[in-house]
N, C-alpha and C positions, 0 to 999 in steps of 0.2 A: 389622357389620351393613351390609357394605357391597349386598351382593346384595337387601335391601330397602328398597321405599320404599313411602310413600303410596299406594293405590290400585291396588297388586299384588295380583295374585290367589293364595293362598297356602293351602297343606293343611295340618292339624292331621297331624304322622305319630307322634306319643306322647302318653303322657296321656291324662285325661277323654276329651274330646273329637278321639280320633284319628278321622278321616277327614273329620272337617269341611270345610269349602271357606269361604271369605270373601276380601272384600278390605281390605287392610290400611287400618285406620282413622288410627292414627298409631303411630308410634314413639317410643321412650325408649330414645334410644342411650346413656344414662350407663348404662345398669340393663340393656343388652341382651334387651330386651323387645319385643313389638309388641302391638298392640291390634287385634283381627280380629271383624270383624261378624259377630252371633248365636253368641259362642264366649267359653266363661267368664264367662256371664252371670251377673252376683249382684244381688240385691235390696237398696236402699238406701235406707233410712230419712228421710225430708225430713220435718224441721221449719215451720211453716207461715211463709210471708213474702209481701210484697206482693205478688210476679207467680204465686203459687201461694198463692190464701188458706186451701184447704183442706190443704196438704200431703200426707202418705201415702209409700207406698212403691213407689219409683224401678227400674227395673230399667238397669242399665249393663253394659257390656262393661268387664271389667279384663285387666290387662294378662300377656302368657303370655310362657316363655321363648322367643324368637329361635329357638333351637336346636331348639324342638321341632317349627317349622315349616320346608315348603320351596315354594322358589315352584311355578306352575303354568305348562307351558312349553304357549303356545295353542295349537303345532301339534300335538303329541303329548295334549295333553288330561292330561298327570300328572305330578305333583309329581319335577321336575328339580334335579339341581346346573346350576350356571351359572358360565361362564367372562365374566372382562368382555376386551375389546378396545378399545385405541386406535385411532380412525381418525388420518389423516395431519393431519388440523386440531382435533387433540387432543380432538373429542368420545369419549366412552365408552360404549359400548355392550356391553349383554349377551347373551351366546349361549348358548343350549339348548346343554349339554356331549354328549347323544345324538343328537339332528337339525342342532344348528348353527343353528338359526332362530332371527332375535331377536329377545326378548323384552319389552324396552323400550330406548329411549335414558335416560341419566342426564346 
């Protein structure tokens, strides 16, 4: 999971929800997972407690396989592989593997 992170913008391309679009809410790299907003929503049952006295049911985003999505490269506007690149002062950067434009620093 190296080509994802927090706040990537990233397409559903199998599954339920292929064509989705969201950005990446968090990650679960033991389980190769990510969590992507309005995608794989399920409803969740809350018991009542102090800061919610009436309880009810919770709607969440759970978490999808890694593999089913890819990121969203911004100049092309559609779901790319990515190469990463060291620069000479060891930051890492990634590159649209189609346009070469980059995507984000890590």
């Amino acid at each position: 999971m190296k080509n994802l992170r927090t706040g990537d913008t990233v397409q559903v391309v199998s599954g339920n929800y292929k064509g989705a679009r969201g950005p990446v809410i968090r990650s679960v790299p033991g389980r190769r997972q990510v969590v992507v907003k309005d995608v794989n929503v399920r409803k969740h049952h809350k018991a009542p407690t102090r800061e919610n006295p009436e309880g009810g049911i919770v709607s969440i985003e759970a978490p999808i396989q890694a593999s089913n999505v890819m990121l969203v490269c911004p100049k092309c506007d559609a779901p790319r592989r990515v190469r990463r690149k060291r620069d000479l002062d060891g930051t890492v950067e990634r590159l649209c593997r189609k346009c070469g434009a980059l995507v984000a620093s890590s």
